[in-house]
C-alpha positions in Angstrom: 0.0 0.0 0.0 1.7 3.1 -1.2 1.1 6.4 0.5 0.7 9.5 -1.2 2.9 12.6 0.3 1.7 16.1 -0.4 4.7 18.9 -0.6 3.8 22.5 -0.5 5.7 25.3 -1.9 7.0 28.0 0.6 5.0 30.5 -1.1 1.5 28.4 -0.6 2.8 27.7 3.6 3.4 31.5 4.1 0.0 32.2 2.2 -2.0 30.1 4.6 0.3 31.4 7.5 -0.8 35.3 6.3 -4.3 34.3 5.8 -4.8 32.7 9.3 -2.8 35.8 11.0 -5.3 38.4 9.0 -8.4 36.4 10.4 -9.6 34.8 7.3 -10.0 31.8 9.2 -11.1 31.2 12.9 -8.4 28.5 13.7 -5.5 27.1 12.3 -7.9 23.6 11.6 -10.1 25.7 9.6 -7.1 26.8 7.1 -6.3 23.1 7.2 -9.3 22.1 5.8 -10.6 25.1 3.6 -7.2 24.2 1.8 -7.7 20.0 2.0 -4.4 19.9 4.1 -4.2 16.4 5.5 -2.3 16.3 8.9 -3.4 17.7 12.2 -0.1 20.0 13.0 1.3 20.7 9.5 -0.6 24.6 9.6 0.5 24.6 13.2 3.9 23.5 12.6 4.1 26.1 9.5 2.8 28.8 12.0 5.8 28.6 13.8 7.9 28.3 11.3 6.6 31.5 9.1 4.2 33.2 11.8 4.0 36.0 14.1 4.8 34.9 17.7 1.3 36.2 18.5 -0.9 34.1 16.7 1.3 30.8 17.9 -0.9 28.5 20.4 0.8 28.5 24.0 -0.5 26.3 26.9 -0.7 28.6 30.2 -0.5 27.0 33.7 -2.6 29.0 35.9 -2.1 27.9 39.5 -3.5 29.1 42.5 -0.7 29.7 45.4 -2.0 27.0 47.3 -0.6 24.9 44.3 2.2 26.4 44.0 3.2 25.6 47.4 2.2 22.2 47.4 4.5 21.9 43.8 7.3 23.2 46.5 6.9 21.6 48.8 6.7 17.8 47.0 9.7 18.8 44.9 11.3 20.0 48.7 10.2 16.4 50.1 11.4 14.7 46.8 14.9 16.2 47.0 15.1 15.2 51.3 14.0 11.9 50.1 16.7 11.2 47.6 19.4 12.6 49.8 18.4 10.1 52.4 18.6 7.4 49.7 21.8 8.0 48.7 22.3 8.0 52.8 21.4 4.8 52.9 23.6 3.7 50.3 26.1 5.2 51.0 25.9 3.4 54.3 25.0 0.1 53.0 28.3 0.1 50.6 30.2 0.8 53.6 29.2 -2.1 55.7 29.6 -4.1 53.2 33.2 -3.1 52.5 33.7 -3.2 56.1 32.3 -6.7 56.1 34.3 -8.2 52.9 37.7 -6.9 54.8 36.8 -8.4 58.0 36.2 -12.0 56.3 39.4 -11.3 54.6 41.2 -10.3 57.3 39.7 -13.2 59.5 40.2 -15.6 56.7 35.8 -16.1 56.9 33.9 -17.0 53.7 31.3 -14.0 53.6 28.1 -16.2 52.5 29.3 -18.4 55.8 30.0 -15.4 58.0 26.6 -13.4 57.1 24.5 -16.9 57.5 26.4 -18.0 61.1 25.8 -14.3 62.0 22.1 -13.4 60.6 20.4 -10.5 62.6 17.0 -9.2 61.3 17.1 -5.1 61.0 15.5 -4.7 64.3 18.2 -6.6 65.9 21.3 -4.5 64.1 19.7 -1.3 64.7 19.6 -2.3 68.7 23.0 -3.1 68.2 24.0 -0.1 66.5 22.3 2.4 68.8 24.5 0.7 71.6 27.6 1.1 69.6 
């Protein structure tokens, strides 16, 4: 199934750009069509191109400042949270350096050592607030 592709002169684009800008047509979709111009953003996309910064389509947030604070906030809480993450990490890959030199050092398999040794969280947080 072949597809048939339509290429339009720059002289034809800037015409239906000019002709949307003047107010000829109500939208953009309505040059489209008065003009048989197949593809939803092709005028859009030639309105940027050619146009007048004033007649291109722009999305506006509007926001109350309750919004905004809660969009603070979250990103705030986001950022605390990652930094603890990377915490956590950071002392995760520690002990476990820590651990891998001890079993060197005391000539210990690790898989033996962690398994002889096993302490549910609870139990090595008791054990590290004592330390």
């Amino acid at each position: 199934m072949d597809r048939t592709y339509n290429r339009y002169s720059e002289a034809f684009k800037r015409k239906v750009v000019r002709e949307v800008e003047s107010g000829k047509f109500s939208s953009m979709h309505a040059a489209g069509k008065a003009y048989g111009i197949n593809g939803n953003g092709t005028v859009a996309r030639w309105m940027c191109r050619y146009g007048d910064e004033r007649h291109i389509p722009r999305k506006v947030r509007i926001e109350t400042l309750k919004e905004k604070n809660e969009l603070k906030e979250a990103k705030q809480r986001i950022r605390q949270l990652e930094e603890e993450v990377a915490d956590i990490y950071m002392d995760y890959s520690l002990e476990r350096a820590f651990l891998n030199i001890a079993c060197e050092r005391m000539d210990v398999d690790r898989e033996t050592f962690k398994k002889k040794h096993d302490m549910t969280p609870s139990e090595m947080r008791k054990m590290r607030r004592s330390m």
